[in-house]
N, C-alpha and C positions, 0 to 999 in steps of 0.2 A: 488481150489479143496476141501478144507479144508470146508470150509463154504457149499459147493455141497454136501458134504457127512455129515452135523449136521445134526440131528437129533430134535432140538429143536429152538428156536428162539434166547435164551439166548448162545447156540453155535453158530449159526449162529454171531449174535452180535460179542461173543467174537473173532471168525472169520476175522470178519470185521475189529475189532480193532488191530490186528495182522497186518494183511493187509498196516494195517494204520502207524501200526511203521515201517512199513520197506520203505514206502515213506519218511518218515520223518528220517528214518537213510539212506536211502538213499542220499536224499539234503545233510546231516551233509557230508559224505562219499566225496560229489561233491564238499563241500563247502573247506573242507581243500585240496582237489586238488589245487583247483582255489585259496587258499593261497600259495601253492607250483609253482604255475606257468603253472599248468595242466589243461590244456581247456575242455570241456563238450565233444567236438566233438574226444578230442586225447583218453575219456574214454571209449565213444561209438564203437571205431575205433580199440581198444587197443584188440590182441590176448588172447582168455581167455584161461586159464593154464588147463590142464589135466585134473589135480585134479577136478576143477569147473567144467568142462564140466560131468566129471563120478558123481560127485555129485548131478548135478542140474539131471542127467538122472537117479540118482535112486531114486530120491526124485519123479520124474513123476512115473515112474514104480510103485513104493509103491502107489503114491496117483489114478492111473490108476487103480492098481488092487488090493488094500488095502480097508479098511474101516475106520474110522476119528481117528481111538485111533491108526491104522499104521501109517497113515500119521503123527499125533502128535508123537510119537517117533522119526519117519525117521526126522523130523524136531529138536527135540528135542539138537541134535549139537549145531545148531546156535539158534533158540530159547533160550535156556538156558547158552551155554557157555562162551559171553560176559558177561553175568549177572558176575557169578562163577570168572572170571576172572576179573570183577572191584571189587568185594565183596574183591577178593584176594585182590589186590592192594592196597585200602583202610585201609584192616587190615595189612597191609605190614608198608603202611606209617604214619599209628601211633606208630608204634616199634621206639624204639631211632635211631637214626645213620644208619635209612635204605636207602637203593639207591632208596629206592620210593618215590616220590616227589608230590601230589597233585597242592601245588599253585606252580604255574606258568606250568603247565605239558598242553602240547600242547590238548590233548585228555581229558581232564580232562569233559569239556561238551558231 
């Protein structure tokens, strides 16, 4: 929807590449399942919660009847919150004697 509604090539692009990290955080996503013991098919299969469902249907709604700077907000949660949240961590686990751990931290990739 994101790249539907650029206005330019270089949006389009950047679009695309959005796009592209969430295939590839996705597999990451599937990959530590499948170290847990969690099959591709039980992730497929698995009830999505509430929350996700109201989420993923106002992110349509916005990018339905919004224009690209809506949609880049309405996204802007998960776009940007993981970021915010390793940045934290990071600066957490350079403090002395903090409970935040880098090596050996399962999520660390």
């Amino acid at each position: 929807m994101l790249a539907l509604k650029s206005s330019t090539f270089a949006d389009i692009g950047a679009s695309a590449a959005i796009m592209q990290h969430i295939v590839l955080e996705s597999s990451m996503h599937e990959s530590y399942c499948l170290s847990w013991g969690i099959q591709p098919a039980a992730l497929l299969s698995a009830e999505e919660s509430a929350a996700t469902t109201a989420y993923g249907a106002y992110i349509l709604d916005v990018g339905t009847k919004g224009n690209a700077l809506d949609l880049l907000v309405a996204l802007a949660a998960c776009l940007l919150g993981y970021g915010e949240v390793g940045l934290w961590l990071r600066s957490e686990a350079e403090k002395p004697d903090s409970w935040v751990k880098l090596e050996g931290n399962p999520y660390r990739k």
